[in-house]
C-alpha positions in Angstrom: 0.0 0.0 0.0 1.6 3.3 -1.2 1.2 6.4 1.3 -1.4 8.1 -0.4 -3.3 4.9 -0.4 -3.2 4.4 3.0 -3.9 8.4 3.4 -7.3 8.0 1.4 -8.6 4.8 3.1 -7.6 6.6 6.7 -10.0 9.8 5.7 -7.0 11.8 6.0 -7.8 15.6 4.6 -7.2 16.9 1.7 -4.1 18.8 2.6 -2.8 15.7 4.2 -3.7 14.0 1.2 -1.4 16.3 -1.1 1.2 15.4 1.0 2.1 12.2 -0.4 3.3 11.5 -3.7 0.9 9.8 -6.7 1.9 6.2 -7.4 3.5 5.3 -10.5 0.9 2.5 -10.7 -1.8 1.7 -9.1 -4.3 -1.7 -9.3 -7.2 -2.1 -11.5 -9.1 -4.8 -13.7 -8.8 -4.8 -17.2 -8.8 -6.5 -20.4 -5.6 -7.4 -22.7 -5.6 -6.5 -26.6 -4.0 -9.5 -27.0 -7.1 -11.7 -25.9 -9.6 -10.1 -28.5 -9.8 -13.4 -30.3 -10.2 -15.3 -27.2 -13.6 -16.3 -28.0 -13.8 -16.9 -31.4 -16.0 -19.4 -32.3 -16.9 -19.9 -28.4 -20.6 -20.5 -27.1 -19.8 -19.2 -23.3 -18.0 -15.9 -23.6 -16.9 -16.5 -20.2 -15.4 -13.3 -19.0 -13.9 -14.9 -16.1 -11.0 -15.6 -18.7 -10.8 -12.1 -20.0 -11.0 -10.0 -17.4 -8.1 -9.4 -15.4 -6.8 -7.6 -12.3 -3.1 -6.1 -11.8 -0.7 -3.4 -11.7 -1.4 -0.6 -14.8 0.8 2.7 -15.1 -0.8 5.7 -13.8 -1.8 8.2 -16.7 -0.6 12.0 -16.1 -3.7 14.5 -15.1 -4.7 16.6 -18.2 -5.9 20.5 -16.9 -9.7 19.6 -16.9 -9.6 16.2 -15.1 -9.4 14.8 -11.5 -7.5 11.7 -10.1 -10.2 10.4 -7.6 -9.3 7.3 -5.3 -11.8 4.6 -5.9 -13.3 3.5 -2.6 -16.1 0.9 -4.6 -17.4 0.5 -8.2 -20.3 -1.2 -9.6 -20.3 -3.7 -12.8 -22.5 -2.7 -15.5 -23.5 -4.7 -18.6 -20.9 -2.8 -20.6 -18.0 -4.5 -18.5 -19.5 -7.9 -19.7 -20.1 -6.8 -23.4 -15.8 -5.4 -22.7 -15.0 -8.8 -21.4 -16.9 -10.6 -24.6 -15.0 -8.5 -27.1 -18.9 -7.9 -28.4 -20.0 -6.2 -30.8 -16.9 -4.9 -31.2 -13.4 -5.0 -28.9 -13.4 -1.7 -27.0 -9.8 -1.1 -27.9 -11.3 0.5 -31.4 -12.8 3.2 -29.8 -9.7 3.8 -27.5 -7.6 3.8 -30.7 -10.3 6.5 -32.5 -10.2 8.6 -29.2 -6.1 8.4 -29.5 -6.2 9.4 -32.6 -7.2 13.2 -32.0 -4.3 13.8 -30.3 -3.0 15.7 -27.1 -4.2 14.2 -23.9 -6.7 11.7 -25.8 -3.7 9.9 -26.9 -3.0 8.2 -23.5 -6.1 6.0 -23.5 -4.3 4.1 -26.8 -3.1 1.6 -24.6 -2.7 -2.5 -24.6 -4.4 -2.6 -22.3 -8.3 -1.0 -21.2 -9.2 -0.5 -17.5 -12.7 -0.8 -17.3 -15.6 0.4 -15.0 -18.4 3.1 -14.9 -19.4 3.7 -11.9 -17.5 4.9 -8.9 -17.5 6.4 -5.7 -14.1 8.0 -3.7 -12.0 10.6 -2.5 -10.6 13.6 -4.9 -6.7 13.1 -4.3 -5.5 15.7 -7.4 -7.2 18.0 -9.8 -6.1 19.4 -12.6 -4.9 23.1 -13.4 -8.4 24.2 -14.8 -10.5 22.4 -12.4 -13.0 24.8 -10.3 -15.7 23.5 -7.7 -13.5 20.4 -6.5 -10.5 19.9 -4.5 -8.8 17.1 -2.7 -10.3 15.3 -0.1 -13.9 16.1 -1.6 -16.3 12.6 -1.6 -17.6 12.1 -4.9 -19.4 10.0 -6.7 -19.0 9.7 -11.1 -21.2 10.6 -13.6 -20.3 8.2 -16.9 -20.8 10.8 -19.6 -17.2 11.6 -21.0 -18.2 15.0 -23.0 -16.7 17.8 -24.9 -17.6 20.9 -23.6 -16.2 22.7 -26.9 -18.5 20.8 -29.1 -20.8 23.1 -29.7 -24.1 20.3 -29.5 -22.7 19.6 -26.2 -24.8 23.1 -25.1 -28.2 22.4 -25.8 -27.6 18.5 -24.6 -23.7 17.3 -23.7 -25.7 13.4 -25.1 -26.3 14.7 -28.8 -22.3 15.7 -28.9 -20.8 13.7 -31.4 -17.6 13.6 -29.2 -19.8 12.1 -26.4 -18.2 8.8 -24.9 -18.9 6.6 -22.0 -16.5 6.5 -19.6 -14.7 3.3 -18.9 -16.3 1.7 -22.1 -15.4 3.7 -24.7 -12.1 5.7 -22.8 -9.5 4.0 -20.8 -8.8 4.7 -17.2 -12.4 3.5 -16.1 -14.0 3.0 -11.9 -13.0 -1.1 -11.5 -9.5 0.2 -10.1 -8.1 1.9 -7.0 -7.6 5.4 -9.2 -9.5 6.6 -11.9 -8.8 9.8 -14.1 -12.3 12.0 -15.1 -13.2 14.9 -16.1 -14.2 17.6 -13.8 -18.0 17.9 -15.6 -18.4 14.1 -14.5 -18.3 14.9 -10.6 -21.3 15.1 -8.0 -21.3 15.3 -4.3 -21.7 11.8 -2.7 -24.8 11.3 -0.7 -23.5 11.7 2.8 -25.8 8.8 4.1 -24.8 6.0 2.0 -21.4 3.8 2.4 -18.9 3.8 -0.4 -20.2 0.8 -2.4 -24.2 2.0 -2.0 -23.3 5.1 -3.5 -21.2 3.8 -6.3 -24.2 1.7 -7.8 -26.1 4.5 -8.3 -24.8 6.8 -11.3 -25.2 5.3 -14.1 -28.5 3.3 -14.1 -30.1 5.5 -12.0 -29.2 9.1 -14.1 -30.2 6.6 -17.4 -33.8 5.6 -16.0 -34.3 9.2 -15.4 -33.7 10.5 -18.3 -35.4 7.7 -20.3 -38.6 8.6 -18.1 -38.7 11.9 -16.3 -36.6 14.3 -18.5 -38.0 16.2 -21.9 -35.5 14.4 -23.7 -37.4 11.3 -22.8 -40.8 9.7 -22.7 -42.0 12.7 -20.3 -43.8 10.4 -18.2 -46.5 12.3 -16.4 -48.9 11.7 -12.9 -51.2 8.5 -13.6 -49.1 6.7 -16.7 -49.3 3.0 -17.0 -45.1 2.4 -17.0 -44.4 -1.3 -18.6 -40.6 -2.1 -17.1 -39.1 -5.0 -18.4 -36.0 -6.3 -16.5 -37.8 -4.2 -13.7 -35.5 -6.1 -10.9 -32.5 -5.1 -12.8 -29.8 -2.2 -12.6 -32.1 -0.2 -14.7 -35.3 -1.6 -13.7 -35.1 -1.0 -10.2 -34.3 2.8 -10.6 -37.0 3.3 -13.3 -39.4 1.7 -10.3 -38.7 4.1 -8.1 -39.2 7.0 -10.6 -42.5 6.1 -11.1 -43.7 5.7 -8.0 -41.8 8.7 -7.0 -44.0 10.7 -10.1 -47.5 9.1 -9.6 -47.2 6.8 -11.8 -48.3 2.5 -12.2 -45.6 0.7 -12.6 -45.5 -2.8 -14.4 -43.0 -4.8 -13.5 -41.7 -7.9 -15.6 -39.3 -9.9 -13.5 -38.3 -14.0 -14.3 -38.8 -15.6 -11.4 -41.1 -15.3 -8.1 -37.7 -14.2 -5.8 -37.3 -11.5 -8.2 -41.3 -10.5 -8.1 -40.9 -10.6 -4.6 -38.3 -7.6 -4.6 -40.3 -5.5 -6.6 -43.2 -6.1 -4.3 -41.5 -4.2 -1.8 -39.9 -2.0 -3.7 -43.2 -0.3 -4.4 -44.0 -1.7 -7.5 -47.7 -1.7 -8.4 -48.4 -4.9 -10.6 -45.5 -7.6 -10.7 -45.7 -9.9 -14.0 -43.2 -13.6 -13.8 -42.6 -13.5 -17.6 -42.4 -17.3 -16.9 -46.0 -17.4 -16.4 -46.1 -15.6 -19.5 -44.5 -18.0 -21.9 -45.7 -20.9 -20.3 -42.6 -23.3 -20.8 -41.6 -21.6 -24.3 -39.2 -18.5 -23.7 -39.4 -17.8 -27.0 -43.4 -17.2 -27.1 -42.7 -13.4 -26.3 -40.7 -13.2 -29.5 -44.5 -13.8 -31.5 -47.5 -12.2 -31.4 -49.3 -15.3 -28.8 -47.1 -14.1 -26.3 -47.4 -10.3 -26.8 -51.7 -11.5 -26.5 -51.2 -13.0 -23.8 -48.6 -10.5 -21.8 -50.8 -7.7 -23.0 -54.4 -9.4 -21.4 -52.1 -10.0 -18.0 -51.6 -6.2 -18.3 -55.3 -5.4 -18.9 -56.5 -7.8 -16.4 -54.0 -5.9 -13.7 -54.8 -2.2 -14.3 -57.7 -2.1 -17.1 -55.3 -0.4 -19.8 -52.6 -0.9 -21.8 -48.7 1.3 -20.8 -48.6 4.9 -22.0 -44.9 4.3 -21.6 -42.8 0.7 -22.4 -39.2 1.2 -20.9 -37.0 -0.9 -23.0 -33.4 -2.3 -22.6 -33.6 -6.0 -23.1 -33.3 -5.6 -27.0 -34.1 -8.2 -29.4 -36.2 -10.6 -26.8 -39.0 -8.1 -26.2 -38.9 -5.1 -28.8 -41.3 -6.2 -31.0 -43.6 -6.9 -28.0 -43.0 -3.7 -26.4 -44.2 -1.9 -29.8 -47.4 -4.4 -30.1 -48.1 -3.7 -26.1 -48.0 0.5 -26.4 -51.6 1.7 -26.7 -52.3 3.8 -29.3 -49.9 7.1 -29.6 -48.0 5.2 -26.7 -43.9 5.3 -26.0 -41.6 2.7 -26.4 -37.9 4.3 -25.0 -35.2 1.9 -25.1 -31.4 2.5 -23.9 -30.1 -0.9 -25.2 -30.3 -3.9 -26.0 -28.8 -6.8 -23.7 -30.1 -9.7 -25.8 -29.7 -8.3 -29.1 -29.0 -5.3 -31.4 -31.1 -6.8 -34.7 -34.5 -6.2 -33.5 -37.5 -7.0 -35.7 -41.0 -5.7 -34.8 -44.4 -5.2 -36.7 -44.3 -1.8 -38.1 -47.8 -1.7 -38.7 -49.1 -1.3 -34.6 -46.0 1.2 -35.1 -47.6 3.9 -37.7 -51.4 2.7 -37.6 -51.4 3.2 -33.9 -49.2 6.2 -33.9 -47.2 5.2 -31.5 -42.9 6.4 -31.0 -39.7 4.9 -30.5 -37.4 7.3 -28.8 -33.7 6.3 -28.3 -32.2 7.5 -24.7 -28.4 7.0 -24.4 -27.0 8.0 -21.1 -27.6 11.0 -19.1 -26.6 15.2 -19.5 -24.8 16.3 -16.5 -27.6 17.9 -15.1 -30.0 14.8 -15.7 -27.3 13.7 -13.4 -27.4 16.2 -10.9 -31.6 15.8 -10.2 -31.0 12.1 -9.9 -28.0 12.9 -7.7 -30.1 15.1 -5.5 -32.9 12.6 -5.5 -30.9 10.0 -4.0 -29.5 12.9 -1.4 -33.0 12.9 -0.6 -33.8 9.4 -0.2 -36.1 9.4 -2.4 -34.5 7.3 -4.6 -32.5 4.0 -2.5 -29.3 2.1 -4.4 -30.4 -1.5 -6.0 -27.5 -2.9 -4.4 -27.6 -6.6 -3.9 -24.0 -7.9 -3.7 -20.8 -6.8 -3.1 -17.3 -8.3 -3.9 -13.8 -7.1 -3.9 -11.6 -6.1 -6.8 -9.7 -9.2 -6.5 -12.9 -11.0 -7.5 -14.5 -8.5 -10.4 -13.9 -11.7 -12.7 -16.6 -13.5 -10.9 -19.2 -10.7 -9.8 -19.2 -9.7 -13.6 -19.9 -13.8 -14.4 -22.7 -12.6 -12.5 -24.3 -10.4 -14.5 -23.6 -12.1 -17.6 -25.2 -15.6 -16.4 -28.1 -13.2 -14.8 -27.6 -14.6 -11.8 -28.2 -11.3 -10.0 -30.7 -8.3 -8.8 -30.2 -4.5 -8.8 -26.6 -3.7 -9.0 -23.6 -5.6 -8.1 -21.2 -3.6 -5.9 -17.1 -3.8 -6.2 -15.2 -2.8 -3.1 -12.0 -0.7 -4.3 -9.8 1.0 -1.9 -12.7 0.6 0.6 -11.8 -2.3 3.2 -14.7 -3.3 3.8 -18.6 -2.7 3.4 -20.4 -0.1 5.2 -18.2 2.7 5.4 -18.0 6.4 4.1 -21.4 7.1 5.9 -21.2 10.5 7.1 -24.5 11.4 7.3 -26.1 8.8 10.1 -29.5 10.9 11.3 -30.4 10.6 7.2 -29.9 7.1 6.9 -32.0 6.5 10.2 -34.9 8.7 8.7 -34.6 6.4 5.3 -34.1 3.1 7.5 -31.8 0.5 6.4 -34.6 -1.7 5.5 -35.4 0.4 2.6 -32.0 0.9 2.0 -31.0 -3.3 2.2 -34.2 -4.1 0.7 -31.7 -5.7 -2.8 -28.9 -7.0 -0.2 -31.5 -9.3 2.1 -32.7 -10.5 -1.2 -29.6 -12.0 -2.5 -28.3 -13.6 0.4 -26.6 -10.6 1.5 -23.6 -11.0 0.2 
């Protein structure tokens, strides 16, 4: 453990903190360019065999970034899609993001540290940084923007120069030090611990903008909110949003554990898709299922969704377009099962309905949802947490769907349950609301 190390996981101050010199490497996980034909014509991707956890050089500070300690992380499904080398290896877009020259050439690397989502410590900021300074708890937003682009003013998503952090740059969260830009920090909510906070950024700031924010599907008091994957990382936020907007929430879930969850998460109706397809998980993929999903909706609420929120891809597209009503939504953010999706057009135009495509979230999307969870309004979907040592196997997790909510990766943190600063919040919440995801897996 190098001095500054120590000084971050000891809550030294942020004077102390600049004290002690910044390691020439630090520990992270990360894939190897070398291994990007590991799976060539393999069934099981397994990225237990791909992703890997070691020394990497640490990259030098450009003017607008921060070097933040990493007390926990979080794996997200773009980690997995990293650790399958699918669509695409990720080194491509590190290699187009080198290619522009200056400070972006450092991410051109053999190597790609992955991750985003993070919670820490500020330990340095850069010459043009305002608003932050060391020893400041943070948490990280995953937009990687260009605040020159001139898009990047009426929306920092529409900026063509818009990236993902820790997918499509280097440097990501699953590490003990990450590199950001200042425009990606918010204040960590002072009643959470390290790894509750670090769950949050990503899914939670995407749900909200797919449902809440005008570049959404502007859900409104008293929609009908169809959520597929609704015990998921994404799920479990957009649950919360619309309770938290007065809206009925439709939760499809696989199995009665899962249902369960939701059930006490606040979510109105709870559908077991396995009831659905009666023994044929294919069924939702044709229109017998869609029939049958859509009566199970009717029979529950007496209408069909104003809004379907969509990220499973290719599995349920063209039921979420048959299941709008007429001049409904169908907002997708991705597509876990699938990028070719093939629906009926003709419930599509007939019925008027839309398709709006929601990619991330604007730094100030980022800031409501940040100030939401501040609030308690909004509670982490964590379920599980493992250490660094072990990202391997917590992302095998998420790849075999073996989870709920949001799988938690302890950094620089020693252990779970620390970094709360904020106790009389936490007691107003309760830390039954707040463990509601870890009693349900076991707790781990």
């Amino acid at each position: 453990m190098t001095t500054l190390t120590e000084a971050v996981t000891t809550g030294s101050s942020g004077e102390e903190l600049l004290r002690h010199p910044v390691p020439e490497q630090y520990r992270a996980a990360f894939v190897r360019a070398e291994d990007t034909e590991l799976f060539t014509g393999v069934e099981d991707k397994d990225v237990r065999k791909s992703l890997h956890v070691g020394d990497v050089p640490m990259p030098e500070l450009a003017p607008d970034e921060v070097l933040v300690g990493v007390m926990a992380s979080a794996i997200n499904y773009n980690t997995v899609w990293s650790a399958m080398f699918e669509p695409l290896p990720t080194f491509g877009f590190l290699k187009h993001l080198a290619s522009q020259g200056g400070w972006h050439a450092r991410h051109d690397q053999p190597y790609h540290v992955l991750g985003s989502d993070a919670s820490g410590v500020v330990v340095r900021v850069g010459s043009a940084v305002q608003h932050w300074k060391p020893g400041d708890h943070v948490v990280i937003a995953t937009a990687h923007v260009n605040d020159q682009e001139p898009a990047s003013h009426a929306d920092s998503m529409l900026g063509e120069d818009q990236r993902a952090w820790g997918f499509e740059t280097n440097f990501g969260g699953l590490a003990d030090y990450t590199v950001v830009r200042a425009s990606q920090l918010l204040p960590k909510a002072a009643h959470l611990s390290w790894e509750e906070a670090a769950v949050n950024p990503l899914c939670a700031a995407t749900a909200y903008r797919m449902l809440v924010s005008d570049r959404g599907a502007r859900m409104k008091q008293g929609d009908v909110v169809l959520i597929w994957g609704a015990s998921g990382g994404l799920g479990s936020y957009a649950v919360q949003f619309v309770r938290n907007g007065g809206g009925t929430s439709i939760g499809v879930v696989s199995s009665p554990e899962k249902a369960e969850i939701l059930a006490g998460l606040g979510c109105d109706v709870v559908i077991d898709r396995t009831e659905i397809e009666q023994g044929d998980p294919g069924s939702l993929q044709r229109p017998e299922g869609w029939k049958r999903l859509g009566k199970a909706i009717r029979k529950a609420v007496g209408e069909d969704p104003h809004i379907v929120f969509e990220h499973v891809g290719k599995a349920t597209f063209a039921a979420s377009v048959f299941l709008a009503r007429r001049g409904g939504t169908v907002v997708t953010c991705g597509s876990s099962t699938g990028y070719q999706h093939q629906f009926d057009n003709r419930y599509l135009w007939m019925k008027l309905k839309r398709i709006i495509g929601s990619h991330g979230a604007n730094l100030q999307e980022q800031w409501e949802t940040n100030r939401l969870i501040q609030q308690g309004r909004v509670v982490p979907a964590l379920s599980a947490v493992y250490r660094l040592d072990e990202v391997a196997e917590a992302a095998r997790s998420i790849q075999t769907n073996r989870h709920i909510g949001k799988v938690g990766v302890l950094c620089l943190a020693p252990e779970p349950g620390l970094g709360i600063t904020d106790p009389a919040t936490r007691a107003r919440i309760g830390e039954d609301r707040l463990h509601a995801f870890r009693a349900a897996d076991g707790g781990r």
